[in-house]
C-alpha positions as CSV (number, residue, x, y, z in Angstrom):
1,X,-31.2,-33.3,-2.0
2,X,-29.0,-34.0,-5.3
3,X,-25.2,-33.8,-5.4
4,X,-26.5,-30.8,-8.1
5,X,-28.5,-28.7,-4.9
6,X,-25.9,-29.3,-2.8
7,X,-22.9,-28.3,-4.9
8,X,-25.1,-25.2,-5.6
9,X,-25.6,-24.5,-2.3
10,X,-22.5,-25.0,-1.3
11,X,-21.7,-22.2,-3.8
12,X,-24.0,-20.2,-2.9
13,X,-22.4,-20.0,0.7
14,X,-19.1,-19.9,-0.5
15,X,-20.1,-16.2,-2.4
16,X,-21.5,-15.4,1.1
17,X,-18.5,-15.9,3.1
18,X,-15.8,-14.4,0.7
19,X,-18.2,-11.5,0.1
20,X,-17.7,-11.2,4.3
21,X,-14.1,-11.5,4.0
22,X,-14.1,-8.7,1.9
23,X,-16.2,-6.8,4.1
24,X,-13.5,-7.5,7.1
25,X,-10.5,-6.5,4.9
26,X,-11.9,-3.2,3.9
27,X,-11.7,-2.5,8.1
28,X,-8.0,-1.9,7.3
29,X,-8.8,0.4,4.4
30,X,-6.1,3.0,3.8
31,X,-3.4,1.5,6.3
32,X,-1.9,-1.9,4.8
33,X,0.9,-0.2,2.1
34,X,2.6,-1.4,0.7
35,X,0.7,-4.9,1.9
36,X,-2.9,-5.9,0.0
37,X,-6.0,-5.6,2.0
38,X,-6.8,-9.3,2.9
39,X,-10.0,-10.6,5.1
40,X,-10.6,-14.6,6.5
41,X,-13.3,-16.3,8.1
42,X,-12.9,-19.7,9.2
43,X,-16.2,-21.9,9.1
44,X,-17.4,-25.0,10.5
45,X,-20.7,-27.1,10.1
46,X,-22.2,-23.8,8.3
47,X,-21.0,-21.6,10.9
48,X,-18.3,-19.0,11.5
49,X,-15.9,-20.1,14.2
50,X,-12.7,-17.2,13.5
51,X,-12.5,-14.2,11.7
52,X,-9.8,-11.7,11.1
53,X,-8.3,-9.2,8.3
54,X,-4.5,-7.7,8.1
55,X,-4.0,-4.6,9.5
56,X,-0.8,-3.6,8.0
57,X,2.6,-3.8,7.5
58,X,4.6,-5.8,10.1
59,X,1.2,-7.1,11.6
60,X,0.1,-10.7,11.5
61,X,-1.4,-11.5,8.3
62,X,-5.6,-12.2,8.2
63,X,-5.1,-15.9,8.4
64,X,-3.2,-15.6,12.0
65,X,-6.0,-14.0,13.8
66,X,-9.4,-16.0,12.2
67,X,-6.9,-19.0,13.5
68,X,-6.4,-17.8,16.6
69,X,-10.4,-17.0,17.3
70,X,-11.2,-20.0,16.1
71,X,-8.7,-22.2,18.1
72,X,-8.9,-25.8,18.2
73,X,-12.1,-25.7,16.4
74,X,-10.1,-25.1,13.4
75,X,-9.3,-28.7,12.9
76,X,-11.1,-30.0,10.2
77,X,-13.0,-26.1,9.1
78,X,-12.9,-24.6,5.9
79,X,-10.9,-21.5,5.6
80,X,-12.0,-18.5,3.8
81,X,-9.6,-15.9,2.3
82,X,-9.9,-13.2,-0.3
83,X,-6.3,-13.5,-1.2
84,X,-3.8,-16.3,-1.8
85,X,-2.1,-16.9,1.5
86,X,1.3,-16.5,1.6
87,X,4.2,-19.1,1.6
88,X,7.3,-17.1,2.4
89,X,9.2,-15.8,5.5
90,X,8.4,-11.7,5.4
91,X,7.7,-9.8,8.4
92,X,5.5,-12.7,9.4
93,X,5.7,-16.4,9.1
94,X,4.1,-18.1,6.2
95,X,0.3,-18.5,6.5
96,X,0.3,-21.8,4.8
97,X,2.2,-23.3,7.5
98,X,0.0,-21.9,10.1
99,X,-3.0,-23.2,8.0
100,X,-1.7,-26.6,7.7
101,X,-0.2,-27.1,11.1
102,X,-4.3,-25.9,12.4
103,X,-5.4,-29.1,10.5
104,X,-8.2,-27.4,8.3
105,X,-9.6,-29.5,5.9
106,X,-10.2,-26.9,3.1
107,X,-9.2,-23.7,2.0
108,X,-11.7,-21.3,-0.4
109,X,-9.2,-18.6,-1.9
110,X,-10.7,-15.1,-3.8
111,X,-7.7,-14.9,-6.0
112,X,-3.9,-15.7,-6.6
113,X,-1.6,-13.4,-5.2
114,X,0.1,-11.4,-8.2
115,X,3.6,-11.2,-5.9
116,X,6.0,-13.1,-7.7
117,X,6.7,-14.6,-4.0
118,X,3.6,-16.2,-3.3
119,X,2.0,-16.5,-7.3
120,X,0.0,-20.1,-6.9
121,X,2.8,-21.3,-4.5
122,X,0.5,-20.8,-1.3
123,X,-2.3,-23.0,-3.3
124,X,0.2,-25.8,-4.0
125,X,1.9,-26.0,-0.4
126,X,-2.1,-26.4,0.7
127,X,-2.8,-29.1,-2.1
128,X,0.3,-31.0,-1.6
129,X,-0.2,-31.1,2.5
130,X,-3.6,-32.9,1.7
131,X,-5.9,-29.5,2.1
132,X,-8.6,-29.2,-0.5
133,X,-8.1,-25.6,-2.2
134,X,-11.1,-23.7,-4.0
135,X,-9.9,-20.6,-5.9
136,X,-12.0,-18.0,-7.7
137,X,-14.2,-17.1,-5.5
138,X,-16.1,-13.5,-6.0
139,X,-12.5,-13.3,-7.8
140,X,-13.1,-10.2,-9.5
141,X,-14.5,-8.1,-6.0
142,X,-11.4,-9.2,-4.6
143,X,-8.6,-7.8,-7.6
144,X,-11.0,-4.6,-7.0
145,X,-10.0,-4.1,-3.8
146,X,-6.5,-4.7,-4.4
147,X,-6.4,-3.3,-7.6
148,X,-3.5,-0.7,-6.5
149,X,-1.4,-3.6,-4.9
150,X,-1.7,-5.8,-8.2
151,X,-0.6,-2.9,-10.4
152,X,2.1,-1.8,-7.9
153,X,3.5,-5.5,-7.8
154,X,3.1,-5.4,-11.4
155,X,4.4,-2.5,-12.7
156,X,6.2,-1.0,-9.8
157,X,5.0,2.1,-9.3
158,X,1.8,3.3,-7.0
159,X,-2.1,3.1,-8.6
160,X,-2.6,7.0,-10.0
161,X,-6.6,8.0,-9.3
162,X,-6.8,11.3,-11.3
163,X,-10.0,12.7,-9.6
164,X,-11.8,16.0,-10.4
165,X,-15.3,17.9,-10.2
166,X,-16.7,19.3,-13.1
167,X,-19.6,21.2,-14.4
168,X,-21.9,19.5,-17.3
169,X,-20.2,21.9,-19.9
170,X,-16.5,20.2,-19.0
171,X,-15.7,23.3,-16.8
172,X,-14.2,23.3,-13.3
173,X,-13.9,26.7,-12.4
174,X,-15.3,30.2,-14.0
175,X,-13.6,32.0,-16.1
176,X,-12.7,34.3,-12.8
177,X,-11.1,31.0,-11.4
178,X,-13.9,30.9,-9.3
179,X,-14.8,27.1,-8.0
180,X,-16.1,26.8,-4.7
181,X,-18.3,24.6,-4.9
182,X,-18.9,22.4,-8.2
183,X,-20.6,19.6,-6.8
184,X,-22.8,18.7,-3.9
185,X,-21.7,18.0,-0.1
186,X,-23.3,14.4,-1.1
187,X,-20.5,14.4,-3.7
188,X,-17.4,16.3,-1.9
189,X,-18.3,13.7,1.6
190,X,-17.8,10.7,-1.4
191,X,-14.0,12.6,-1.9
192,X,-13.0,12.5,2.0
193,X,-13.9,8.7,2.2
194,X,-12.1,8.5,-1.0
195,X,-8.9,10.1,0.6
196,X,-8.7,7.5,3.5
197,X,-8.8,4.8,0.7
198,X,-5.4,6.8,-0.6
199,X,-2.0,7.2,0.7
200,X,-1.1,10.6,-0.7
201,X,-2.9,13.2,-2.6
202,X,-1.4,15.7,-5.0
203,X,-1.9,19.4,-6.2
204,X,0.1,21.5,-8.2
205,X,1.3,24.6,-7.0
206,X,-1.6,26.8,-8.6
207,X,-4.4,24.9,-6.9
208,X,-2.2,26.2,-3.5
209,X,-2.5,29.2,-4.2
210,X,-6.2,29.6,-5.8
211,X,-7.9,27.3,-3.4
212,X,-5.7,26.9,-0.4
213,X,-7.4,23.1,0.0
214,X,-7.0,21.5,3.1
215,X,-6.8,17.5,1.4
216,X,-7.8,15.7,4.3
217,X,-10.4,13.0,4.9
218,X,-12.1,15.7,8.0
219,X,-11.8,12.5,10.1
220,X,-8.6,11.7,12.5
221,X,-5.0,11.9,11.5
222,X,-4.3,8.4,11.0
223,X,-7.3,9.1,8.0
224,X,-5.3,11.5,5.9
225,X,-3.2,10.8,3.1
226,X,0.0,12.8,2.6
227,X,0.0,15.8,0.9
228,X,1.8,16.8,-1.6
229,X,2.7,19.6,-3.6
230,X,4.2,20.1,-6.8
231,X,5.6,23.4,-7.6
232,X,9.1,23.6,-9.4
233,X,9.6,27.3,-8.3
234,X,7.7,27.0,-4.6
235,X,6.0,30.3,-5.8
236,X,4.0,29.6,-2.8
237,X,2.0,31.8,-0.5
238,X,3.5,31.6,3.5
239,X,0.3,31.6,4.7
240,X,-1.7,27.8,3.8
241,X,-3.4,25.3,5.0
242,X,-1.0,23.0,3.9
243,X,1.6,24.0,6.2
244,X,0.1,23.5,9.4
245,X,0.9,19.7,9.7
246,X,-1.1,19.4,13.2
247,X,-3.7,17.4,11.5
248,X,-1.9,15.9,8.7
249,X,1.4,15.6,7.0
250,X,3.0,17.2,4.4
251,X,5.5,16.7,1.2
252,X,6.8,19.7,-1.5
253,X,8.6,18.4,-4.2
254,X,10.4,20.9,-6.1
255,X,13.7,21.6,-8.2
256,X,17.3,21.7,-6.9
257,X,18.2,24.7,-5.7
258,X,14.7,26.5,-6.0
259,X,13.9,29.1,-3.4
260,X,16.4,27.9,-0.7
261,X,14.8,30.6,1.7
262,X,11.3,29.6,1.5
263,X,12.5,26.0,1.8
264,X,13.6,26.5,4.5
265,X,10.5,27.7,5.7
266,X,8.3,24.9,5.0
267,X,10.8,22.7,6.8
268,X,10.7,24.8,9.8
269,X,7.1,24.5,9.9
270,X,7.1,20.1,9.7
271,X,7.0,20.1,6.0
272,X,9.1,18.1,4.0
273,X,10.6,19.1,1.1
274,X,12.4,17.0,-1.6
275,X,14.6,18.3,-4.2
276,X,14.7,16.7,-8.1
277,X,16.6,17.7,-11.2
278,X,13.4,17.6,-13.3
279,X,10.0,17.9,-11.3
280,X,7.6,15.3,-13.5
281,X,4.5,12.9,-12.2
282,X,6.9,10.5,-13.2
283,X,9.8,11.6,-11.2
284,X,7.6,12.2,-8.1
285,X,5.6,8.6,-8.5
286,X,9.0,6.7,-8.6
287,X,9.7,8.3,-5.1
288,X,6.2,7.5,-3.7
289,X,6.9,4.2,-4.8
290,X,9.8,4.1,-2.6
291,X,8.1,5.0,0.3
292,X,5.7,1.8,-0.2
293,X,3.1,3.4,-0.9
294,X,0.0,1.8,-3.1
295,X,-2.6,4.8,-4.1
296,X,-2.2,8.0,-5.7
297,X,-5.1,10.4,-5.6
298,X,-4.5,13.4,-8.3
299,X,-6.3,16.3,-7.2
300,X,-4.7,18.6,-9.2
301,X,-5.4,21.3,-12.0
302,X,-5.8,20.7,-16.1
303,X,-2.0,21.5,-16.6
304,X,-0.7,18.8,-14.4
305,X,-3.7,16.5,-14.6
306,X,-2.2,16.4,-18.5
307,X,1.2,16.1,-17.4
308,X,0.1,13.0,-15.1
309,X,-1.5,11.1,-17.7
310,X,0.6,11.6,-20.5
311,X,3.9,10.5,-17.7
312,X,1.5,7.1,-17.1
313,X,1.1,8.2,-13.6
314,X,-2.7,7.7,-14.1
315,X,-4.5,4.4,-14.2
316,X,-8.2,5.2,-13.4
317,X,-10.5,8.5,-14.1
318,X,-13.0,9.4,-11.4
319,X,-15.2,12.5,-12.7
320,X,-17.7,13.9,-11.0
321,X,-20.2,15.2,-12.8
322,X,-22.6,18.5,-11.5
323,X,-25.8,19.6,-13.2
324,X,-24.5,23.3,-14.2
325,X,-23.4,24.8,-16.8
326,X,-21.1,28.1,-16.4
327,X,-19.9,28.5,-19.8
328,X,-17.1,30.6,-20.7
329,X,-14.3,30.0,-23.6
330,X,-11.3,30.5,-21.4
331,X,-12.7,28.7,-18.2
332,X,-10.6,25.8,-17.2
333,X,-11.3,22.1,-17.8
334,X,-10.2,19.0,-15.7
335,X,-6.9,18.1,-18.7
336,X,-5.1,20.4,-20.1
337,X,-3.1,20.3,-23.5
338,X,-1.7,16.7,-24.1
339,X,-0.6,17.7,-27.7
340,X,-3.7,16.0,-29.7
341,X,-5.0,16.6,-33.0
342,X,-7.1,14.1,-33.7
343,X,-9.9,12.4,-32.4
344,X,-8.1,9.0,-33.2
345,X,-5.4,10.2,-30.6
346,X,-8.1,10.5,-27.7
347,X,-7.4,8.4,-24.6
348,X,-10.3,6.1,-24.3
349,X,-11.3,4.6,-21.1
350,X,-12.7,0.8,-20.3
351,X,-14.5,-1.0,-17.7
352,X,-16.5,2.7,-17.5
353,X,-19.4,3.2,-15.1
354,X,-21.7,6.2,-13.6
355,X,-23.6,6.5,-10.5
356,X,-25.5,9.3,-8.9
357,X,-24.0,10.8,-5.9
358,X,-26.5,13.3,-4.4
359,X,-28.1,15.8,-7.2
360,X,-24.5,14.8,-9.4
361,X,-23.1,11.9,-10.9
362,X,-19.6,9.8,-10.5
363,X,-18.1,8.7,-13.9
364,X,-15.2,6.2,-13.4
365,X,-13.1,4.3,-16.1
366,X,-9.5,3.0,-17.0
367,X,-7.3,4.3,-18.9
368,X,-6.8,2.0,-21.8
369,X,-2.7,2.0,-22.6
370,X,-1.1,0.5,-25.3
C-alpha cells in the first residue's frame, strides 16, 4: 500500500472515530451549561481501548473518563476528541496534563475551543510535550453541536432558537385564535426532543392564557427546560399548567411592582418570579445568561417573537411548515410588526435548509446580522 492509501485511510478512520465522539457527547445533551458537549475515544492498533463524554458542570471532563477505561493501554494510543482539550485549572484539572502524563502518542482534535482560556493553548501544551496534534477533524459537525456554547463565549449571552408552527399561508392560528394542532405528532414529537436540547423555553403571557401549554419534553424532569413567562402586567389566569412545578420548573419575569398579590401567588405555588424595570428579550436573556445557561428556545407569539429578534435575542429560525391553508386577513402569523417598509429591510437568513418531518416540513436558517 502507498504512503497516498494509507494517509487516506488513515483519514478515512479518523472521520469515523470523531463522528463517534460526537455520537458520545450528544449522551449529555441538554445538561452540560454552561460547559460544551465534548465526546473522546481513545484508540489503539485500529481499535477503541477508552471512551467517555462530559456530563456537566463540575464533572470530569470527556478526556478523564476514555483515560481511565483505557488505562495503561493508553501509552502510546491516539486520542480522539471533538473539542480542544483544556489547559486550565477550572472545576477540574487540565486535560492536557492528564493526556500527557497517560503517554499517548497523538491527539486528533474536532475543533479549537473558542474560550479565550483554552483558544489553541491545549494544542500547543500537546505539541510542545512531544504529542502529535491533528485538528479539523469533521470540524464543522463539531461547532454544530456547540454552536450555543461558541456564541455564548462569544458574545455573552445564551443561543436564542425562535421556533414556531405554521400553516402554508404564514398563519398559526385562525382568525378565532384557534391552533390546536398545526402540524403533525411526527412534527410536535421533533419539538419535545428539541426542548431537552434547550435550557429554558419562553412564552409571552398571551400564549398562557390562549393555549395554557405545558413546555416540557413529556419525558422525566431532569428533560425539561425552564419555563418561562413573560408578562409585564401577570394578567395571568390562577389556574395553568405552568404553575404546577411537580414536573418541571418555572420562571415569570415581570415589572417592578406589578400585581404584588398574584405574585405572591406564583411563589407560593414554587414559581419564581423576577422583577425588572423594563421587561425586554434583551433584559430577560442577560439574566439567563447569568444563570449559565447556553440555549434559548422562543416559543412564543408574533408580538414577542418581533420583540425577540429585533432585541438580538434570536440567532437561528426553526419553522415548521404544515400543508394547510386557513386563510383569514386578521389571523396571526409567527412575527409580528418589526417596523419594516421595505423589502430591502427584510431579515434574511443563511446556512438555510428544509426537511420533511412527518406529512410537514422543518425550515431552519440564521439570522444574518450586520
Amino acid at each position: 500500500m502507498s504512503e497516498f492509501d494509507r494517509g487516506e485511510n488513515q483519514q478515512k478512520f479518523d472521520r469515523v472515530i470523531m463522528g463517534y465522539c460526537l455520537e458520545l457527547a450528544q449522551q449529555a445533551l441538554g445538561k452540560t451549561a454552561p460547559n460544551p458537549m465534548v465526546g473522546c475515544a481513545i484508540a489503539q492498533n485500529g481499535q477503541i481501548i477508552g471512551t467517555g463524554f462530559h456530563p456537566g458542570a463540575g464533572h470530569p471532563h470527556a478526556e478523564v473518563f476514555a483515560l481511565k477505561e483505557a488505562g495503561e493501554k493508553a501509552k502510546g494510543a491516539t486520542v480522539y476528541v471533538s473539542l480542544e482539550p483544556c489547559n486550565h485549572y477550572g472545576r477540574t484539572p487540565p486535560c492536557t496534563e492528564a493526556l500527557i502524563a497517560a503517554g499517548v502518542a497523538k491527539v486528533v482534535v474536532g475543533m479549537i475551543d473558542p474560550n479565550p482560556l483554552v483558544a489553541g493553548s491545549g494544542i500547543a501544551k500537546l505539541r510542545e510535550a512531544g504529542i502529535q496534534v491533528v485538528v479539523g477533524v469533521l470540524e464543522a459537525e463539531c461547532r454544530q453541536l456547540n454552536e450555543a456554547f461558541i456564541h455564548r463565549i462569544l458574545h455573552q449571552k445564551p443561543f436564542g432558537i425562535l421556533k414556531y408552527a405554521m400553516t402554508l399561508d404564514g398563519k398559526i392560528a385562525t382568525t378565532t385564535g384557534h391552533s390546536a394542532w398545526v402540524t403533525s405528532p411526527v412534527a410536535r414529537s421533533e419539538v419535545h426532543k428539541l426542548r431537552v436540547a434547550c435550557d429554558a423555553v419562553i412564552i409571552g403571557g398571551n400564549t398562557v392564557r390562549r393555549d395554557n401549554p405545558l413546555l416540557t419534553s413529556r419525558g422525566s424532569k431532569v428533560d425539561n427546560p425552564l419555563r418561562v413567562v413573560m408578562s409585564r402586567s401577570l394578567d395571568l389566569p390562577t389556574e395553568a399548567n405552568l404553575w404546577n412545578v411537580d414536573e418541571a420548573n418555572t420562571l415569570v419575569f415581570t415589572e417592578v411592582e406589578s400585581n404584588r398579590e398574584f405574585q405572591q401567588y406564583l411563589r407560593q405555588k414554587g414559581v419564581e418570579v423576577v422583577e425588572v424595570s423594563s421587561l425586554t428579550p434583551a433584559k430577560v436573556m442577560e439574566n439567563l445568561y447569568n444563570r449559565g445557561f447556553l440555549s434559548v428556545l422562543w416559543e412564543c407569539g408574533g408580538t414577542l417573537a418581533a420583540r425577540a429578534i429585533a432585541d438580538g435575542a434570536v440567532q437561528k429560525i426553526l419553522a415548521f411548515i404544515a400543508p394547510k391553508i386557513i386563510g383569514g386577513q386578521t389571523a396571526p402569523s409567527p412575527v409580528g410588526d418589526l417596523g419594516l417598509i421595505k423589502m430591502t429591510e427584510a431579515v434574511e437568513l443563511e446556512n438555510v435548509s428544509i426537511r420533511a418531518v412527518g406529512c410537514d416540513y422543518l425550515f431552519t436558517g440564521y439570522i444574518i446580522f450586520d
